[in-house]
C-alpha positions as CSV (number, residue, x, y, z in Angstrom):
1,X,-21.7,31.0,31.2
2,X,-24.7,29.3,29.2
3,X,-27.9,31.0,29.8
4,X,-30.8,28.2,30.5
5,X,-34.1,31.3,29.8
6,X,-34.3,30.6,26.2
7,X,-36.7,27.5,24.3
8,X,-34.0,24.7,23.8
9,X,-35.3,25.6,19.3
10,X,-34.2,29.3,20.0
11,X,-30.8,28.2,21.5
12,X,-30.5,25.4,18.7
13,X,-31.4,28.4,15.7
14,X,-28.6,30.3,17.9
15,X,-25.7,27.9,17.6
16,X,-26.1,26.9,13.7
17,X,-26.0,30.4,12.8
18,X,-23.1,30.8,15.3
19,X,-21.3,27.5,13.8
20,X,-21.9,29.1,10.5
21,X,-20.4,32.4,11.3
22,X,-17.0,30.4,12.8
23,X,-16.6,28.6,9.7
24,X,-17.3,31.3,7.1
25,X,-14.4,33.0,9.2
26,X,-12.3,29.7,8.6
27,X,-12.7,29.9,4.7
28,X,-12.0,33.1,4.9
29,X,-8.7,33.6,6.5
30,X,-8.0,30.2,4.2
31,X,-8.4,31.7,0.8
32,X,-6.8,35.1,2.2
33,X,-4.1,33.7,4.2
34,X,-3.7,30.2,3.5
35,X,-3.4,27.2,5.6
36,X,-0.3,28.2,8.3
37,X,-2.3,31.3,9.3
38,X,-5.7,29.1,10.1
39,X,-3.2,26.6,12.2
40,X,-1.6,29.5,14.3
41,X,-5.4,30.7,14.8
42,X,-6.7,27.2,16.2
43,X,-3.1,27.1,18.3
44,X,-4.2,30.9,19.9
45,X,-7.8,29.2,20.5
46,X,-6.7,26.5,22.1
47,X,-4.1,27.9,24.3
48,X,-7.0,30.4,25.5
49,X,-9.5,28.0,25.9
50,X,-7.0,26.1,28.5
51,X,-6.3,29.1,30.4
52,X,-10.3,29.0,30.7
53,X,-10.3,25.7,32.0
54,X,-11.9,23.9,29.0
55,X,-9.9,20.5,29.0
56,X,-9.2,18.7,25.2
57,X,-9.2,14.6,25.0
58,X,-5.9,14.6,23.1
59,X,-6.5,12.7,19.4
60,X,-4.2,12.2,16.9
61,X,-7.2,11.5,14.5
62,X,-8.7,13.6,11.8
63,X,-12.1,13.1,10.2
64,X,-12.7,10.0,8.1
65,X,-12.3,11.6,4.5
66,X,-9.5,11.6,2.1
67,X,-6.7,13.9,3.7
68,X,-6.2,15.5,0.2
69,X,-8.9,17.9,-0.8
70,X,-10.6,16.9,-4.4
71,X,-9.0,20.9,-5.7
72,X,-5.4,19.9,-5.0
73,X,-5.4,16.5,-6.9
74,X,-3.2,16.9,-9.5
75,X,-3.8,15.9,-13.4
76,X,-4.1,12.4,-14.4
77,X,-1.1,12.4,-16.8
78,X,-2.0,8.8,-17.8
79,X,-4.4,7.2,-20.1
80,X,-7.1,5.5,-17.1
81,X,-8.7,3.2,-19.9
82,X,-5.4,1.8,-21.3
83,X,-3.5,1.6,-17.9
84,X,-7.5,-0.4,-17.1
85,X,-7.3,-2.7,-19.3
86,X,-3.7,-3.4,-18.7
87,X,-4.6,-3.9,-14.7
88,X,-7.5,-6.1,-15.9
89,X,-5.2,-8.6,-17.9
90,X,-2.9,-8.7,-14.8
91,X,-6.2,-9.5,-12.3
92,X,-7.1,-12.3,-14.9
93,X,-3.6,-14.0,-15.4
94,X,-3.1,-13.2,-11.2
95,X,-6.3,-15.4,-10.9
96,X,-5.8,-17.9,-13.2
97,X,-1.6,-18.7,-12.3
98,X,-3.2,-19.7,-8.5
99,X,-6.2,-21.3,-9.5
100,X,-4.4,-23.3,-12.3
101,X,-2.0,-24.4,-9.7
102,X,-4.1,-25.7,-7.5
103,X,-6.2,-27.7,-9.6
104,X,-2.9,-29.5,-10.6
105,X,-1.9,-30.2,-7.2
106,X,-4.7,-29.9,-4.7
107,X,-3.2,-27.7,-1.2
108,X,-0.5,-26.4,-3.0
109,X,-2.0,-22.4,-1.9
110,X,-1.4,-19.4,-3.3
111,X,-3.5,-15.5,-3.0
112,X,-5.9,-14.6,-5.2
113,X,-7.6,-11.8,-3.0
114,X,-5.1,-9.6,-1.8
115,X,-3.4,-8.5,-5.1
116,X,-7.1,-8.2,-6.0
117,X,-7.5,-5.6,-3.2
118,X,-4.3,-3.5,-4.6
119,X,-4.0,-3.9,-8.2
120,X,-4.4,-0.1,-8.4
121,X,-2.2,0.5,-5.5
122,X,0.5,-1.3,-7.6
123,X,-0.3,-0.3,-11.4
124,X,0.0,3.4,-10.1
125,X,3.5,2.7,-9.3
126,X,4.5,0.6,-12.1
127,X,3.2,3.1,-14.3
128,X,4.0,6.5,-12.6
129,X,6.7,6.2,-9.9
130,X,8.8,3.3,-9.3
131,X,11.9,3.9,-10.9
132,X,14.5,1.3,-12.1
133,X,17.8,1.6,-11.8
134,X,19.8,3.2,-14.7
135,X,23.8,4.9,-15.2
136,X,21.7,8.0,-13.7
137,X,20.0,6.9,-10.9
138,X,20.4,4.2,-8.4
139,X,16.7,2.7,-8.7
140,X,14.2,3.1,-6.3
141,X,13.7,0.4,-3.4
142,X,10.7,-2.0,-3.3
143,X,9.2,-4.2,-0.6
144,X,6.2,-6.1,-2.0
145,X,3.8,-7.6,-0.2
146,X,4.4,-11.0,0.1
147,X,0.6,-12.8,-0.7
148,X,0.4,-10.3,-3.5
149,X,3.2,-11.9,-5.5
150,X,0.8,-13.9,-7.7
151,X,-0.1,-10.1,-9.2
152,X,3.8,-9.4,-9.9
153,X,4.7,-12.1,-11.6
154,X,1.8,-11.7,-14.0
155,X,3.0,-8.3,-14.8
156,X,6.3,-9.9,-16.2
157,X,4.4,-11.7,-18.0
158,X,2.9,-9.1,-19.7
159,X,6.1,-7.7,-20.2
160,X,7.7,-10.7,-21.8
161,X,10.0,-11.9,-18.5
162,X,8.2,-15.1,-17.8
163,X,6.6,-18.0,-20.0
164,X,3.3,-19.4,-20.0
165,X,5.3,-22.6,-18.5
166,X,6.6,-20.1,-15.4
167,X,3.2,-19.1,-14.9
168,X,1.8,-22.7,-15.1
169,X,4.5,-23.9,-12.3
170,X,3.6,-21.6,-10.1
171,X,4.6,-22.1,-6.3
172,X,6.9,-25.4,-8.2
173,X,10.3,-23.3,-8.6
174,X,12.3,-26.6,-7.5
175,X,10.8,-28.6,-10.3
176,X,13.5,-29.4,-13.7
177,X,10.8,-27.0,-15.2
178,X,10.9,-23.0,-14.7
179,X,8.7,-22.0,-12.2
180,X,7.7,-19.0,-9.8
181,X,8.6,-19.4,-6.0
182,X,5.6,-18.7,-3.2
183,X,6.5,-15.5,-2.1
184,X,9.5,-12.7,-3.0
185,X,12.9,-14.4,-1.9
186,X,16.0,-13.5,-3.9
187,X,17.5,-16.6,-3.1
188,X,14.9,-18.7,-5.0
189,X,15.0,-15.9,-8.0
190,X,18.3,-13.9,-7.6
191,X,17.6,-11.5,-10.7
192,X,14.3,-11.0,-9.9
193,X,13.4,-10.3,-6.1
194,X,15.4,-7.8,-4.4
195,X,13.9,-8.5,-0.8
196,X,12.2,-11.2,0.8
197,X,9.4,-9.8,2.7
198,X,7.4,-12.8,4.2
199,X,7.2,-13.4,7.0
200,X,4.7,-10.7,7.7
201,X,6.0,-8.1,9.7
202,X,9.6,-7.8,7.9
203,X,8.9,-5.3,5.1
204,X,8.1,-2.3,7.9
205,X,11.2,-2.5,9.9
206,X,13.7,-3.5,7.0
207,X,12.6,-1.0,5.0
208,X,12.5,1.6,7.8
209,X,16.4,0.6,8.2
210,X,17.1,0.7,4.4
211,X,15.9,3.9,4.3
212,X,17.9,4.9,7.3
213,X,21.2,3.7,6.0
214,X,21.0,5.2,2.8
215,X,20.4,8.6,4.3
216,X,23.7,7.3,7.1
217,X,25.7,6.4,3.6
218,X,24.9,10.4,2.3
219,X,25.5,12.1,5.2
220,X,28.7,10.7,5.1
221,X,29.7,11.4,1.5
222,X,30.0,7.6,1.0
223,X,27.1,7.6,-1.4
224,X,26.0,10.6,-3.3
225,X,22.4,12.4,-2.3
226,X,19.9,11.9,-4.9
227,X,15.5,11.4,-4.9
228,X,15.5,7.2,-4.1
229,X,12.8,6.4,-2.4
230,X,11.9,3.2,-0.7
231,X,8.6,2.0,-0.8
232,X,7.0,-0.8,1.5
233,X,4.0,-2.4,0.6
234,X,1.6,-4.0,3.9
235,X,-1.4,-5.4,4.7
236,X,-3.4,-4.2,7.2
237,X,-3.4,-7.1,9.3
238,X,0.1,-7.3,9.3
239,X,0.3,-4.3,11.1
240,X,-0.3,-5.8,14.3
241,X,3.6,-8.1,14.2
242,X,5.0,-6.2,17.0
243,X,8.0,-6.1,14.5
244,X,5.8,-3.6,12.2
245,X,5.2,-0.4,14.0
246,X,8.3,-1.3,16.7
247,X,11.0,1.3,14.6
248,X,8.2,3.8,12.9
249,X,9.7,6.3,16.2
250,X,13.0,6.1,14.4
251,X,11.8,7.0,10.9
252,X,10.8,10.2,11.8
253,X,13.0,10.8,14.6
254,X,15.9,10.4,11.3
255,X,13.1,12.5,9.6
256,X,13.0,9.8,6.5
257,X,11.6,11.5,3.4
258,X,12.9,9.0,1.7
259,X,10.6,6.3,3.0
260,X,6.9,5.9,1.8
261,X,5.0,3.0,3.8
262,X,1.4,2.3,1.3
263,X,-1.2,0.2,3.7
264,X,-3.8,-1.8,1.8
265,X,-6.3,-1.6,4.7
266,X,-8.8,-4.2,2.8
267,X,-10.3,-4.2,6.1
268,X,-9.4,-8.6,6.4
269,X,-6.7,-10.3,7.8
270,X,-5.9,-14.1,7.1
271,X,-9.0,-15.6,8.8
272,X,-11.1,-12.7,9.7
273,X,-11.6,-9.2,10.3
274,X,-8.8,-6.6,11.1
275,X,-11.0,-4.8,13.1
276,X,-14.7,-5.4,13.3
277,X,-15.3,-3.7,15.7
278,X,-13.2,-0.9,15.3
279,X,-11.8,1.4,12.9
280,X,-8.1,0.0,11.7
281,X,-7.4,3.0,9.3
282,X,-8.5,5.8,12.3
283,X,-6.1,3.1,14.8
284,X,-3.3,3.5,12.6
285,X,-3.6,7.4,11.9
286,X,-3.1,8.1,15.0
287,X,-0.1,5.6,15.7
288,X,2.2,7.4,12.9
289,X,0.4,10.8,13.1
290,X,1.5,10.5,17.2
291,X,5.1,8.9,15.9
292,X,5.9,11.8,13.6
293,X,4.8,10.4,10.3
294,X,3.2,12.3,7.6
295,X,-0.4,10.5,7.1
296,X,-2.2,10.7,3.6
297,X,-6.0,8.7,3.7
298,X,-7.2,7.5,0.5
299,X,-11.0,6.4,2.1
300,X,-13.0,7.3,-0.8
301,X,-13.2,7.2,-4.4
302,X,-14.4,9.8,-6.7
303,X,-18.1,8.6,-6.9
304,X,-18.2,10.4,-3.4
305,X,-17.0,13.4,-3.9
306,X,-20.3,14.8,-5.2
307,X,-22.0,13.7,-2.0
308,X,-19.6,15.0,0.3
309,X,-19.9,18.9,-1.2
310,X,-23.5,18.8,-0.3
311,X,-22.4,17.4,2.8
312,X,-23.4,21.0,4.5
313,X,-23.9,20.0,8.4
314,X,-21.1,17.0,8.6
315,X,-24.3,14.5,8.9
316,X,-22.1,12.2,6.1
317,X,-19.0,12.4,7.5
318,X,-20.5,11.7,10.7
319,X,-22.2,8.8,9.7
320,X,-19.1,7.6,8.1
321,X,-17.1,7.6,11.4
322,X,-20.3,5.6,13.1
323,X,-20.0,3.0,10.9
324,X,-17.5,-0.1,12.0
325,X,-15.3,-2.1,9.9
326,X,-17.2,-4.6,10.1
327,X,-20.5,-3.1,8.6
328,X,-18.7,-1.6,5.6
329,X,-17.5,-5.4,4.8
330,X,-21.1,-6.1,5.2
331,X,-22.0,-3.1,2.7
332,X,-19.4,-4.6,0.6
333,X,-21.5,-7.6,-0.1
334,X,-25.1,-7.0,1.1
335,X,-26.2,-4.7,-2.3
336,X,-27.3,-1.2,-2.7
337,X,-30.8,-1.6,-1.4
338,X,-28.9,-2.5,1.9
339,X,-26.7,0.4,1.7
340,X,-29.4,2.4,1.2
341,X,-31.4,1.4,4.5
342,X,-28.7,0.9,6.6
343,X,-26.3,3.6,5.5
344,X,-27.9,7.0,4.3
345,X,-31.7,5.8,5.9
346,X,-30.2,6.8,9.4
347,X,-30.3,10.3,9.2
348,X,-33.2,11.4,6.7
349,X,-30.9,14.1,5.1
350,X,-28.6,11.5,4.1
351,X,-31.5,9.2,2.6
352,X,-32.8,12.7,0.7
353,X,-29.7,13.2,-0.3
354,X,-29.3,9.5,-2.3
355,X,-32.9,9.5,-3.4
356,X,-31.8,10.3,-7.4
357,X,-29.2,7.3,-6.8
358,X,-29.8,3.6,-7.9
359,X,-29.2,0.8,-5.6
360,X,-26.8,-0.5,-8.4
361,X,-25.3,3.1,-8.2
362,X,-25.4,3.2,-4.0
363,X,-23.3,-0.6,-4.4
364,X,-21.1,0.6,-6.7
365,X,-19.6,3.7,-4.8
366,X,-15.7,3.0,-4.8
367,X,-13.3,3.1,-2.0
368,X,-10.1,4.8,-2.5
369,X,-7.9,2.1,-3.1
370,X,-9.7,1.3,-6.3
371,X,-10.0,4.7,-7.4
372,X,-6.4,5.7,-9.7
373,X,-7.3,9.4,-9.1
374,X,-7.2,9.3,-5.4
375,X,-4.1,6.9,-5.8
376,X,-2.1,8.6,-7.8
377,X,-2.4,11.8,-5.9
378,X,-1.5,10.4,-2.8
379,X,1.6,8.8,-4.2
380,X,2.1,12.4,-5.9
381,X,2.1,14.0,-2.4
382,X,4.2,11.4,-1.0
383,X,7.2,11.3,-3.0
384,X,7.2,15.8,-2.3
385,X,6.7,15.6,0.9
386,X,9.8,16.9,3.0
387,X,11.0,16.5,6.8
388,X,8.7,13.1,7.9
389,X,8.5,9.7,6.3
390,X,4.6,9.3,4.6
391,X,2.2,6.9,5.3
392,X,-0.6,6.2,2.7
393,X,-3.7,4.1,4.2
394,X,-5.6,3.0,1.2
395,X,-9.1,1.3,2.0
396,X,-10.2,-1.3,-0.1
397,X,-12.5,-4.4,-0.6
398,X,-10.6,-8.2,-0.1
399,X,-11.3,-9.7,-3.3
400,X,-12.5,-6.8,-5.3
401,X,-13.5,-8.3,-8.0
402,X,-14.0,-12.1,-7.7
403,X,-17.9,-11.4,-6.6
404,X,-19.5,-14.7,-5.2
405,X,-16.5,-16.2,-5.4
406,X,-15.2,-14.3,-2.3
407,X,-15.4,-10.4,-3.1
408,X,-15.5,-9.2,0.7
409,X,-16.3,-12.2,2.3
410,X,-14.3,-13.3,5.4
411,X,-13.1,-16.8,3.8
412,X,-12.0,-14.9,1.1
413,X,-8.3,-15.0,1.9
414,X,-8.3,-18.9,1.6
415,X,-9.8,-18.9,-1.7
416,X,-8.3,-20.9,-4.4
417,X,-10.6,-22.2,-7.0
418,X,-13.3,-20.9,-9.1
419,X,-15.8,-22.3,-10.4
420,X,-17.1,-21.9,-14.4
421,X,-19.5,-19.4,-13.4
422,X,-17.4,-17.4,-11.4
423,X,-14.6,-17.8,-14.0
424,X,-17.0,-16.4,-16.4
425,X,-18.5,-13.3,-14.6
426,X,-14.4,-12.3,-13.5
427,X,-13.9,-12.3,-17.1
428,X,-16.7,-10.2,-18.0
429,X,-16.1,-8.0,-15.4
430,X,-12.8,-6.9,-16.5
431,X,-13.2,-7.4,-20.4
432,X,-11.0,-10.7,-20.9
433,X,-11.1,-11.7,-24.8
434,X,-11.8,-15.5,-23.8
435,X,-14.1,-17.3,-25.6
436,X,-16.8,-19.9,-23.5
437,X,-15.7,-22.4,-25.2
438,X,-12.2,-22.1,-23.3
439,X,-13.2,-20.5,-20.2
440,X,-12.7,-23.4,-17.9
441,X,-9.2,-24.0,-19.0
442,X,-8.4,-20.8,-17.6
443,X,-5.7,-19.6,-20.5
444,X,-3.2,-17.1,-19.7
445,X,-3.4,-14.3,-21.8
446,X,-1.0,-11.8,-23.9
447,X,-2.0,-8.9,-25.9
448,X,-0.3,-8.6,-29.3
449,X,3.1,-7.1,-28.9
450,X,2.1,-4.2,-31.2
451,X,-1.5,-3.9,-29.5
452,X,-2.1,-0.4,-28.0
453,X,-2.2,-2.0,-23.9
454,X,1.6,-3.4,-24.7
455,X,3.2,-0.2,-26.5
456,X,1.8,1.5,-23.5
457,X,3.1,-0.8,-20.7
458,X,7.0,-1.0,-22.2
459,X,6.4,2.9,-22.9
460,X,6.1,3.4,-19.3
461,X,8.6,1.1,-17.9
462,X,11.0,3.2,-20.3
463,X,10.4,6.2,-19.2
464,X,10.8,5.3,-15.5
465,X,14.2,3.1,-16.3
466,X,13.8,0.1,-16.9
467,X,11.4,-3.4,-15.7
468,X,11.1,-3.9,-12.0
469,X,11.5,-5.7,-9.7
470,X,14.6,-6.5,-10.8
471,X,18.1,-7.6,-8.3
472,X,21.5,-6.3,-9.8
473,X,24.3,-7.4,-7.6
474,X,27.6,-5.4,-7.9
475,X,29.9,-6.8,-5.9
476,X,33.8,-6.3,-6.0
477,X,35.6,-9.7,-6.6
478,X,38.3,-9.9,-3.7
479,X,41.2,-12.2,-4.4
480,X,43.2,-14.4,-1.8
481,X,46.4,-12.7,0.0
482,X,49.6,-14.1,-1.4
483,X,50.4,-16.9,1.4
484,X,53.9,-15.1,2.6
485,X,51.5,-11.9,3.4
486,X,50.0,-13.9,6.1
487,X,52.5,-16.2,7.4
488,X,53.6,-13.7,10.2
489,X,49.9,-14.4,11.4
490,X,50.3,-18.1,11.9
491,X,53.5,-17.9,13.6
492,X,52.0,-16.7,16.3
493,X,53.5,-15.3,19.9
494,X,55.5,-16.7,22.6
495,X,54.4,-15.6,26.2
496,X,52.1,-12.3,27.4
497,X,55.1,-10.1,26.4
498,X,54.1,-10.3,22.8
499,X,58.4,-10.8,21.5
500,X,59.0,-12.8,18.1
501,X,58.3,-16.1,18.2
502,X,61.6,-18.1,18.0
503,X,59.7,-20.6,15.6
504,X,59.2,-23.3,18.0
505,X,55.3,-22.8,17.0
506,X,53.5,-24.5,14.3
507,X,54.1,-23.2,11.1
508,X,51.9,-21.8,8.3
509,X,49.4,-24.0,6.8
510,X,49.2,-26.0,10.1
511,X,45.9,-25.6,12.3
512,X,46.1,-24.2,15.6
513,X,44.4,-25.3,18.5
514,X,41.5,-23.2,20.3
């Protein structure tokens, strides 16, 4: 038992050096024994702390850091200025498609800010994992978020798929002139869409069942094993359609590999916060963590990691789990000073631990979704993961990018229009070439087809298969039976012992009565 005789600084001095002991231990039997010994160890310590008496509060949570470790991200194997500059283009034309639109016809709607939120989550697929279908391989399956479209469609552009005209009929597909639809529907664009995915709440169960059936059509040698995946891009917000987490039991029940849900957790739902007062990314860890699911966090980009090394006591991490949703939105908008006073200034070690840092530096501290690094090596560990279906929750800023215009702000999901200024600081931002002179006509715009950003994107595409998303429909043509095949079926049956009928019935051709 505790002793009470010693000064409360004594017994403090005690327990750090005692805390320090425990952990050197940890990192020991780590680099000597790796990560399964350290997990039987912490199994043996809790099994004999229960037979003490000590009682756990059961959490499916870990700490709110990145799950993967900044010495097990793998390379880069991209160029992150050219694959920039492409994902800049695509924000610009994204933007200007819906804002275009709804200067022609006032109401007509469209997204600007949640492809703005994932732009990375995307380009890191397009340019590293999605895989098209070829002779080879079956293609992998994609369910995009619906009010991300805009951001799709603009990467065809690029790629030579759609016109300036497509672009300029936006959400007007019905018009005599090509257009895009509103969301993905493969009715409206049969060779384009594969799935539709809005309402919200479809993609998570439909893919969950995709990626069951393909694994049914394998186990039973009617479809030959191979390394699809099938990817389902959400929102955050959509998470709470009862539809969304209602089948995540089965997924890992069927132990889906083959399934890779990626969460944009941009913190904002249609008309508000997700959670303000809350923590959506810890709610949702523990939903699939307690489910089965393998759970990667991409919480932070790479301007933290130096932070978090000198993070000796846990006083950051700690103050990152303190902090609501709702205050990092306001951090998202408020400006470094801010940060600095409301953030680090709680705990002087944090503040001491900024004090070299600008507030311009403080306010531009990424989150993970924005960071390709982090991105790409979650998607890396998701596609080799074996045994569970993975889970990627991304956090990211609504709007990234649009600044006053609605960067972080909560009526930033119902923004449609800019206006010349903010036009001009979005281009700046990401390094549009448009001149002043044009900026308020908001031109779509198309590198040079021998320009180093288009060799690049078609490069990639090629090496993964082929342009996505693309719908290939190979359906057998089945013929008519020859009528005397099927006139023994309109004959018919006289009485309940099933004889011949004598022919008194009508005959084929004719239509018989319910």
């Amino acid at each position: 038992m505790p002793s009470n005789d010693k000064h409360p600084d004594e017994i403090a001095k005690e327990i750090e050096i005692e805390n320090r002991e425990w952990l050197e231990s940890l990192d020991y039997v780590y680099v000597n024994q790796g990560p399964d010994r350290i997990r039987q160890l912490l199994r043996r310590l809790q099994a004999q702390a229960q037979q003490r008496g000590v009682r756990f509060h059961y959490t499916a949570n870990t700490p709110y850091v990145n799950t993967i470790p900044v010495e097990e991200q793998p390379v880069f194997p991209g160029s992150r200025e050219i694959e920039r500059r492409i994902k800049s283009i695509i924000r610009w034309n994204a933007m200007a498609m819906v804002v275009r639109a709804n200067r022609q016809h006032s109401g007509i709607g469209g997204h600007i800010s949640t492809y703005a939120s994932s732009a990375t989550l995307y380009e890191i697929g397009f340019n590293h994992f999605f895989r098209a279908k070829t002779g080879k391989h079956p293609g992998d399956i994609i369910y995009f978020q619906g009010h991300a479209a805009p951001g799709i469609y603009a990467r065809a552009f690029l790629e030579g798929r759609y016109t300036e005209k497509h672009l300029a009929n936006f959400r007007r597909e019905l018009q005599k002139d090509p257009g895009l639809s509103s969301y993905p529907h493969p009715y409206l664009m049969p060779d384009f869409w594969q799935f539709p995915t809005v309402s919200m709440g479809l993609s998570p169960i439909m893919a969950i069942y995709q990626a069951r059936f393909n694994r049914y059509l394998e186990d039973r040698n009617l479809a030959q094993p191979d390394d699809q995946k099938v990817w389902a891009f959400l929102g955050d917000g959509e998470l709470d359609e009862p539809e969304s987490l209602g089948a995540i039991t089965l997924a890992a029940r069927e132990q889906l590999d083959n399934l890779i849900f990626v969460i944009n957790c941009n913190l904002q739902r249609l008309d508000g916060p997700v959670r303000g007062n809350g923590k959506i990314i810890q709610e949702l860890e523990a939903a699939f963590r307690g489910a089965g699911w393998n759970v990667i966090k991409v919480i932070w980009g790479q301007d933290w990691d130096p932070l978090l090394a000198q993070d000796e006591h846990g006083l950051l991490v700690k103050r990152m789990e303190e902090v609501p949703d709702g205050q990092y939105q306001k951090y998202s908008v408020a400006g470094g000073d801010y940060i600095r006073k409301d953030f680090f200034a709680k705990y002087p070690e944090l503040e001491q631990m900024v004090r070299t840092y600008s507030d311009e530096q403080l306010w531009k501290l990424r989150r993970g979704g924005h960071d390709p690094q982090k991105v790409y090596a979650a998607y890396r560990q998701a596609v080799e993961h074996q045994g569970a279906p993975t889970v990627i929750l991304a956090k990211t800023i609504k709007g990234y990018g649009l600044g006053e215009a609605g960067e972080g702000r909560n009526v930033t999901h119902q923004q449609k229009a800019l206006n010349e200024q903010e036009l001009r600081h979005f281009r700046s931002r990401f390094g549009i070439p448009i001149p002043d002179s044009a900026i308020n006509e908001m031109p779509f715009y198309r590198p040079a087809p021998d320009s180093e950003e288009m060799k690049y994107l078609q490069k990639r595409r090629r090496e993964l298969g082929g342009l996505l998303p693309a719908r290939y429909e190979s359906v057998p043509v089945f013929r008519p039976p020859r009528p005397g095949a099927v006139r023994g079926i309109f004959q018919g049956h006289r009485g309940s012992g099933g004889g011949h009928h004598d022919g008194d019935g009508p005959s084929a051709g004719q239509t018989l009565e319910r």
